[in-house]
VEXTOR-353295 format. One record per residue (C-alpha): residue in three letters; x, y, z; residue number from 1. Coordinates in steps of 0.5 Angstrom, whole numbers, plus 500, padded with zeros to 3 digits. Example, Ala and Ser with C-alpha at 12.3 -4.5 7.8 and 13.67 -1.06 7.14 Angstrom:
% residues 2
ATOM   aa    x    y    z    i
ATOM  ALA  525  491  516    1
ATOM  SER  527  498  514    2
***
This chain:
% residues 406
ATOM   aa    x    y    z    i
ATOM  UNK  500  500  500    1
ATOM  UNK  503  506  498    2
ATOM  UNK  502  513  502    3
ATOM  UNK  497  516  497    4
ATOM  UNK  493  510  500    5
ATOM  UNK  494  510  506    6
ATOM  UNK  491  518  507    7
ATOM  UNK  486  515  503    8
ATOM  UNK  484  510  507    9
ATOM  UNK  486  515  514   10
ATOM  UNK  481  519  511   11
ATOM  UNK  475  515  509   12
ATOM  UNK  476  512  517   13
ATOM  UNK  477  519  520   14
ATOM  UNK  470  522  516   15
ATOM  UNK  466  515  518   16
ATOM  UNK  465  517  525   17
ATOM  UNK  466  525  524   18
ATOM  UNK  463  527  530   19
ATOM  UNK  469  524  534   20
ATOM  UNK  473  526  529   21
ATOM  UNK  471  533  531   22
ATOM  UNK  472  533  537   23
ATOM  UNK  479  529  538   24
ATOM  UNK  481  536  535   25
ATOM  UNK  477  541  538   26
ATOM  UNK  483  540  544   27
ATOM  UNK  488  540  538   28
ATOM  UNK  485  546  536   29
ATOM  UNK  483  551  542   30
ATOM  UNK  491  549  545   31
ATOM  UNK  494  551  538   32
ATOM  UNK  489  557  538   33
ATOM  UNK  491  559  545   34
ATOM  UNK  498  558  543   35
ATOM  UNK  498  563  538   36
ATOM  UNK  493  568  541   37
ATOM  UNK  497  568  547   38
ATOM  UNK  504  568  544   39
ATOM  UNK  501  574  539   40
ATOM  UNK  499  578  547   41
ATOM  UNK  505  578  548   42
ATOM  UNK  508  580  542   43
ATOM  UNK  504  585  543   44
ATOM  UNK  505  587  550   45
ATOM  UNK  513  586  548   46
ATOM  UNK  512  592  542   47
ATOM  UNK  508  597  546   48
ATOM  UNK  513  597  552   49
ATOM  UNK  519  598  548   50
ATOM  UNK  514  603  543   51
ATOM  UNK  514  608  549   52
ATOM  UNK  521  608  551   53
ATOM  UNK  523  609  545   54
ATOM  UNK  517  614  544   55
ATOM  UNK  521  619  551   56
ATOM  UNK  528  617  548   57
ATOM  UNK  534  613  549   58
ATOM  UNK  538  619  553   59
ATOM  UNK  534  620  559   60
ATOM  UNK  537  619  566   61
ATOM  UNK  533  619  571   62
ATOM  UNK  535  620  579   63
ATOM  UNK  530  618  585   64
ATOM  UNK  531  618  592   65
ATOM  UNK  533  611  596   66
ATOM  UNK  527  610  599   67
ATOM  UNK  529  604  604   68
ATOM  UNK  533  609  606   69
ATOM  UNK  531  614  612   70
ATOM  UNK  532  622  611   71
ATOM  UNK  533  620  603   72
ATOM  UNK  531  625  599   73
ATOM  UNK  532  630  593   74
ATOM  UNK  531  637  593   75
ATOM  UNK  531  643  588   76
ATOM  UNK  539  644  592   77
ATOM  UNK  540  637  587   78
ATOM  UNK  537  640  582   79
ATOM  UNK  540  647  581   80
ATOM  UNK  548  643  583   81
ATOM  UNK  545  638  577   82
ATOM  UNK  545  644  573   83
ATOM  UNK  552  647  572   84
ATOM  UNK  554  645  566   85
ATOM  UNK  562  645  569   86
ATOM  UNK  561  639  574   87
ATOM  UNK  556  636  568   88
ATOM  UNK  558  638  561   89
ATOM  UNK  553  632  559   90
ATOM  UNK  547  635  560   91
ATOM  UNK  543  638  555   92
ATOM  UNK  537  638  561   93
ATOM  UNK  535  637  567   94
ATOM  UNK  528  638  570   95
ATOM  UNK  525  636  578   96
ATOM  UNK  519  632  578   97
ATOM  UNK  514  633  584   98
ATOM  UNK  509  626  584   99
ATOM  UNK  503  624  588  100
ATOM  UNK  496  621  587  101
ATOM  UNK  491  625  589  102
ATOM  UNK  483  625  589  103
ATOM  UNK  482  629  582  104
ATOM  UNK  475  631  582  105
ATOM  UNK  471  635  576  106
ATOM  UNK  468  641  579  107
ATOM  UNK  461  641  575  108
ATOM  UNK  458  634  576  109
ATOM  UNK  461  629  581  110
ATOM  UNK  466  624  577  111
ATOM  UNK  472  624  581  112
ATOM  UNK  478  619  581  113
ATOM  UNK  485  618  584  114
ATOM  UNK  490  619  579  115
ATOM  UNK  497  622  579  116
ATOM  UNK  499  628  580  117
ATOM  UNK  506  631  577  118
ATOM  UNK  509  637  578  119
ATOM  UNK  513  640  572  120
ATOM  UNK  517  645  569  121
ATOM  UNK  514  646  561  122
ATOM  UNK  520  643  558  123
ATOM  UNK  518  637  562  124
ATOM  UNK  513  636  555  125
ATOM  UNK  518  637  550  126
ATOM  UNK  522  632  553  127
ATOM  UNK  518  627  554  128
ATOM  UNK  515  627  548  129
ATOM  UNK  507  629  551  130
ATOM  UNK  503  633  545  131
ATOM  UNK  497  635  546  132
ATOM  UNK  490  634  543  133
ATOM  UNK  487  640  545  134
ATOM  UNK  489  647  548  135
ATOM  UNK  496  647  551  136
ATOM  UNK  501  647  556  137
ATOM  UNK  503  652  562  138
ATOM  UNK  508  657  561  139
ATOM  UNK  514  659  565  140
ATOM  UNK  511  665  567  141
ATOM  UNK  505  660  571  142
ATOM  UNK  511  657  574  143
ATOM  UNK  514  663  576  144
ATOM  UNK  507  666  579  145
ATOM  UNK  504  659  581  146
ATOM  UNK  498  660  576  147
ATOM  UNK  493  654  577  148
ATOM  UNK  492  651  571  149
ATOM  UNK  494  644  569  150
ATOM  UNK  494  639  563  151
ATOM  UNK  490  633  564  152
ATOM  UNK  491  626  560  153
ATOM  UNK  486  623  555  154
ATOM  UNK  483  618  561  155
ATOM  UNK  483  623  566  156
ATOM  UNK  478  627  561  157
ATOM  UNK  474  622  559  158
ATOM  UNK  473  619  567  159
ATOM  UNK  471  627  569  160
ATOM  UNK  468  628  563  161
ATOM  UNK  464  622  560  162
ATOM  UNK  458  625  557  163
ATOM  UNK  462  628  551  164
ATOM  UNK  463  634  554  165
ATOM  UNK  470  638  553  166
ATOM  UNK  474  638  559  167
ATOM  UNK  478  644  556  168
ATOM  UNK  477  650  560  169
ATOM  UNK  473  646  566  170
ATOM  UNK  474  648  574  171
ATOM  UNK  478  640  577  172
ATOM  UNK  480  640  583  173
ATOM  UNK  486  637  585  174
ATOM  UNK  485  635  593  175
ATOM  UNK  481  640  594  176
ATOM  UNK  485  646  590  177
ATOM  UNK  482  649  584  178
ATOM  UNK  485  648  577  179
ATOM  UNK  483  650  569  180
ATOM  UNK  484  645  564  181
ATOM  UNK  488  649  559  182
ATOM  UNK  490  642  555  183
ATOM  UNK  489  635  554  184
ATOM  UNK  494  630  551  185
ATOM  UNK  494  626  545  186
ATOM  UNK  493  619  548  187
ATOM  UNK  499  614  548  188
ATOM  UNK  496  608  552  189
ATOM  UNK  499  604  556  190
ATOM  UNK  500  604  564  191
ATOM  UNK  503  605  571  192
ATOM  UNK  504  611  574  193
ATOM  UNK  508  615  568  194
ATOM  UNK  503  614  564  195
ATOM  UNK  501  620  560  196
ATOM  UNK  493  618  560  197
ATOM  UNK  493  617  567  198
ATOM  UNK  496  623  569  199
ATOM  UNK  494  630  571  200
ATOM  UNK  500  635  570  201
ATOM  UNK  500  642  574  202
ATOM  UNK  505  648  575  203
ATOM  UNK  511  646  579  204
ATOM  UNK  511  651  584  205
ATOM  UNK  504  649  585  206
ATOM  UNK  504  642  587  207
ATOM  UNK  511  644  592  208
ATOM  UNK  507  649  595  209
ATOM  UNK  499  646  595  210
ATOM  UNK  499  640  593  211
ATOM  UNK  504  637  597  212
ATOM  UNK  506  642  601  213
ATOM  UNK  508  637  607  214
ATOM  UNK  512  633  605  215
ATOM  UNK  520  635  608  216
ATOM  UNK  517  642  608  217
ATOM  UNK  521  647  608  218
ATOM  UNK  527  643  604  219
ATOM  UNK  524  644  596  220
ATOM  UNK  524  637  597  221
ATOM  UNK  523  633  590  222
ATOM  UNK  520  626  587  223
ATOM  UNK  525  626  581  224
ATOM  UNK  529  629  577  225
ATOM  UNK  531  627  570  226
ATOM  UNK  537  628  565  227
ATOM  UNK  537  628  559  228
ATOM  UNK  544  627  555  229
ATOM  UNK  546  631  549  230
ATOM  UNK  548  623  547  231
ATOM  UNK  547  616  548  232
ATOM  UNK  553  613  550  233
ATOM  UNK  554  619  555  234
ATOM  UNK  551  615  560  235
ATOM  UNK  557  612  563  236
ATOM  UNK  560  618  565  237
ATOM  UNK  554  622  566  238
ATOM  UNK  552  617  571  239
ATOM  UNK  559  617  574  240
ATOM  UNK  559  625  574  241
ATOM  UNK  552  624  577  242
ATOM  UNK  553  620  583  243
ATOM  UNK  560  624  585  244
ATOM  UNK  555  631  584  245
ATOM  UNK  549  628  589  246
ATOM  UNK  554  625  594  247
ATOM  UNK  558  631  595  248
ATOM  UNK  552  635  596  249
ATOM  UNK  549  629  600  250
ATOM  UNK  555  630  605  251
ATOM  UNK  556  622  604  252
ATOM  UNK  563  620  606  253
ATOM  UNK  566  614  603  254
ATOM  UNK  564  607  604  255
ATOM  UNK  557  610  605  256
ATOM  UNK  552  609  601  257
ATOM  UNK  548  613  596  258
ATOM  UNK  541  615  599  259
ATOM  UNK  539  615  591  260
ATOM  UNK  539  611  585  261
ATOM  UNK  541  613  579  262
ATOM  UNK  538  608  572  263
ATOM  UNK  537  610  564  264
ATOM  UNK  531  609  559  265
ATOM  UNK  537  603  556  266
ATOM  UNK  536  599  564  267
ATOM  UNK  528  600  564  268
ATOM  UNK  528  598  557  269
ATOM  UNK  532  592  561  270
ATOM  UNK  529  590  565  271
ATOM  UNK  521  590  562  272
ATOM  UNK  524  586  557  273
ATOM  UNK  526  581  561  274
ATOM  UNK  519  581  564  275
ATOM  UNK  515  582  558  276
ATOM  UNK  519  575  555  277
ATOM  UNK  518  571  562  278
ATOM  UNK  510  573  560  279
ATOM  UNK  510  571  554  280
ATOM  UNK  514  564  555  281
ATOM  UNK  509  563  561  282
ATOM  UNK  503  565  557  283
ATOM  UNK  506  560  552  284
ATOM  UNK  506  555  556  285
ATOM  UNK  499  556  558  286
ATOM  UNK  497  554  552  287
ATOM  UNK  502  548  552  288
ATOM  UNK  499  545  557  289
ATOM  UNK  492  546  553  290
ATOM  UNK  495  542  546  291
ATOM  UNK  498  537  551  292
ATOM  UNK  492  535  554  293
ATOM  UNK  488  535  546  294
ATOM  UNK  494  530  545  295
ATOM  UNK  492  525  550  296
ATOM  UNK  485  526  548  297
ATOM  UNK  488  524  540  298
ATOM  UNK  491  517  543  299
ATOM  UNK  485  515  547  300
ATOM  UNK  481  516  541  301
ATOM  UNK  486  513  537  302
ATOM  UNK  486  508  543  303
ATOM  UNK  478  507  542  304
ATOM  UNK  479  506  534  305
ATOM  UNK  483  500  535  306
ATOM  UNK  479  497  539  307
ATOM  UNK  473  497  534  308
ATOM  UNK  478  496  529  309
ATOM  UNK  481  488  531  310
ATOM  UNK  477  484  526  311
ATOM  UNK  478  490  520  312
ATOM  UNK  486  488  522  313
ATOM  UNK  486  482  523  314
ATOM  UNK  483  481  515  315
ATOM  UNK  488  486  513  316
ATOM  UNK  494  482  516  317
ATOM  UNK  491  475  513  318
ATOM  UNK  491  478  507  319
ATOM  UNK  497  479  507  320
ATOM  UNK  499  486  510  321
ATOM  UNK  505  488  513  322
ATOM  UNK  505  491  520  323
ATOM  UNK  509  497  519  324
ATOM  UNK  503  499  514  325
ATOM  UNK  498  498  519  326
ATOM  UNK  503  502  524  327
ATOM  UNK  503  507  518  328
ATOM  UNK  495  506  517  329
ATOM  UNK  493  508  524  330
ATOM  UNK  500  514  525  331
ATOM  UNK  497  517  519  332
ATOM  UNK  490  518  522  333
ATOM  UNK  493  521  528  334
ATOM  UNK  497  526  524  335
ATOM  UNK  492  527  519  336
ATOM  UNK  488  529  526  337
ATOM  UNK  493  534  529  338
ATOM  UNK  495  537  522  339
ATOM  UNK  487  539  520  340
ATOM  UNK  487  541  528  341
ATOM  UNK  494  545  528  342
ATOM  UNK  491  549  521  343
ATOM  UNK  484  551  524  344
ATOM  UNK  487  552  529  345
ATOM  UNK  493  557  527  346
ATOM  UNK  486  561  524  347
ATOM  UNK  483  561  531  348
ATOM  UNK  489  565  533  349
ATOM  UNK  490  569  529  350
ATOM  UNK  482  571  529  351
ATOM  UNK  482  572  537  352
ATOM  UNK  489  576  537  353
ATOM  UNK  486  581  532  354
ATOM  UNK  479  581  536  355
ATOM  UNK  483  582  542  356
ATOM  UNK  487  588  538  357
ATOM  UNK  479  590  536  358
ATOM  UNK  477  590  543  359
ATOM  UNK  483  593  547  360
ATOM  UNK  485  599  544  361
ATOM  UNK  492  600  548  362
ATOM  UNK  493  593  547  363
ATOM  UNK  495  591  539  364
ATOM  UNK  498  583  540  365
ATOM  UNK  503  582  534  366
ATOM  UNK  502  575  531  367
ATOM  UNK  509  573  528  368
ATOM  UNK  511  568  523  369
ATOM  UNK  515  564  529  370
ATOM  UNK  509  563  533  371
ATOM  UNK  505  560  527  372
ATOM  UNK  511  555  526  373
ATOM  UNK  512  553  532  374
ATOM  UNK  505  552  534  375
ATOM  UNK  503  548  528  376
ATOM  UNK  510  544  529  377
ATOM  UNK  508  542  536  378
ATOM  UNK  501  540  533  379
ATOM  UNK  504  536  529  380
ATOM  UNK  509  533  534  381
ATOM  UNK  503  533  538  382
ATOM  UNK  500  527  533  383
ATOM  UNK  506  523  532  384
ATOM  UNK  508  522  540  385
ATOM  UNK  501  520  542  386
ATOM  UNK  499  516  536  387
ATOM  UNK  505  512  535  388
ATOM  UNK  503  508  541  389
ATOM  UNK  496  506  539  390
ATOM  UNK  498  504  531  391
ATOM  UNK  504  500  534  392
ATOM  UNK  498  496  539  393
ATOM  UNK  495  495  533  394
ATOM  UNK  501  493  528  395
ATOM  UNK  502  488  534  396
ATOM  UNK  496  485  533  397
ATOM  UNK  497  478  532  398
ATOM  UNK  491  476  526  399
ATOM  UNK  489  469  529  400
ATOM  UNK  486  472  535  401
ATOM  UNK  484  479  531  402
ATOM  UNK  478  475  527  403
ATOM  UNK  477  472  534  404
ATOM  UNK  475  478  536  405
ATOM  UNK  468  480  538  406
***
């Protein structure tokens, strides 16, 4: 029997009970589906955090106080020794940061919610990259006489103002300060507590004397301060130049250690690789386990099959047939299940990934060609590993006791 035969009659075996056959490789299915949906999330998760750090810059430090140290702070005295361009010649730009959440409520109706709170210099927008949908950003002069004016995040409006209304030019309160909104960012997605859409910007000055006016009272204490380079393979030395300004001014002697910490867009961008990769191998496997269990389902099945076969392998044998074509009979089947199953579900995936995509406008899942190809190749490894032991069964079969059977 050659192989276009042993399809052939795979195949008439399979669509004789096709009720079963569908649901041998609805378990093929759903595991290679899931493979590719979660496989393409995480792609998708990968691509928008490098998107975003990307988005600020390469050449962005940023210094915050070590907060698991008592006393460990940053004040605007950092700042200004951060600002000399003699003892920090790589800086193009160094800006303080005061954040918190606060309870951000609009003053016409009874919306609110907690978000951040950032108060910034107005070249804070430039150089992270925030442009706006409407309006515009603060001024120097509104730092200089602590204007209440602020900027709010495409979340934040649409939390406030759900109705359609426009939030440019509203009263919010921010704690229990007054504010206009005199501009609301383009949206950009993502999360955590940088995440422009979630964020209600204000006059530094406003946010160090109203909003967060305890905190080291006294001191100009500050959240962060960020550096930006003039280039991006400055960050050896300026991080260098940075750690001796702070330590100097921090009256930090040697062997003490630092009360800050000092990292680089290139770190973070580290770092929530390594994370967002673990994420997506986890969710792989996930769906690993789900074609495992489609596999186990294949060869009992394939189990059951030879079963009801006995007497049908029995005539085969005594006319003749060969073990290894019957072997190669039954492994066809298996293989034909897993590879039809392993197609369906390629499609399944790639639908769910783009109704994913569809539903969730911050998450886009990137389907890749690797994740096709190795999902599909697993379908197929799938077939064989557990349909090899019901077509040996059954090529075992001796041809006496097989016409026996009842």
């Amino acid at each position: 029997m050659n192989i276009f035969e042993t399809i052939r009659t795979a195949l008439e075996s399979l669509t004789a009970n096709k009720l079963r056959t569908l649901l041998t490789m609805l378990g093929v299915i759903i595991g290679v589906g899931s493979v590719v949906a979660l496989l393409s999330i995480g792609a998708g998760v990968t691509a928008n955090i490098t998107g975003r750090i990307s988005s600020i810059g390469s050449n962005l430090i940023t210094v915050s106080p070590m907060f698991n140290q008592p006393g460990a702070r940053l004040t605007m005295a950092d700042v200004a020794a951060l600002s000399n361009p003699l003892a920090l010649p790589e800086a193009t730009m160094v800006l303080p940061e005061v954040r918190g959440n606060l309870l951000v409520a609009a003053a016409t109706n009874t919306n609110n919610e907690s978000t951040s709170v950032s108060g910034e210099e107005p070249a804070f927008f430039t150089m992270r990259a925030i442009q706006m949908a409407e309006g515009n950003i603060f001024t120097a002069n509104d730092v200089l006489v602590q204007t209440h004016v602020a900027v709010i995040g495409s979340a934040v409006a649409t939390t406030l103002y759900p109705n359609g209304e426009n939030a440019l030019g509203q009263t919010i309160l921010v704690g229990s300060v007054p504010f206009k909104v005199i501009g609301v960012a383009v949206s950009v997605g993502g999360f955590g507590p940088n995440n422009t859409d979630d964020n209600v910007y204000v006059p530094i000055t406003v946010a160090m004397n109203k909003l967060f006016a305890g905190r080291a009272a006294g001191l100009n204490a500050v959240s962060d301060i960020y550096i930006q380079l003039d280039q991006a393979n400055d960050f050896t030395a300026a991080q260098n130049d940075i750690q001796t300004i702070l330590r100097q001014n921090h009256h930090l002697v040697p062997g003490q250690p630092n009360d800050f910490r000092v990292f680089n867009q290139a770190q973070i961008a580290s770092t929530l690789d390594q994370v967002s990769q673990a994420l997506t191998e986890f969710l792989g496997a996930i769906g690993g386990i789900a074609l495992l269990v489609g596999g186990i389902g294949i060869m009992n099945i394939m189990l059951v099959s030879v079963t009801e076969r006995t007497r049908e392998i029995g005539v085969r044998k005594a006319i003749g047939a060969k073990r290894f074509t019957i072997l190669m009979q039954f492994l066809t089947e298996a293989l034909t299940v897993s590879g039809l199953a392993g197609l369906i579900g390629l499609g399944l995936g790639v639908g769910a990934s783009d109704l994913i995509g569809r539903a969730q406008s911050n998450l886009k899942p990137a389907v890749q060609p690797t994740a096709l190809i190795v999902a599909f190749g697993f379908s197929v490894i799938i077939g064989v590993v557990f349909g090899l032991y019901p077509a040996w069964r059954a090529s075992r079969l001796e041809p006496v006791e097989a016409l026996r059977y009842e």
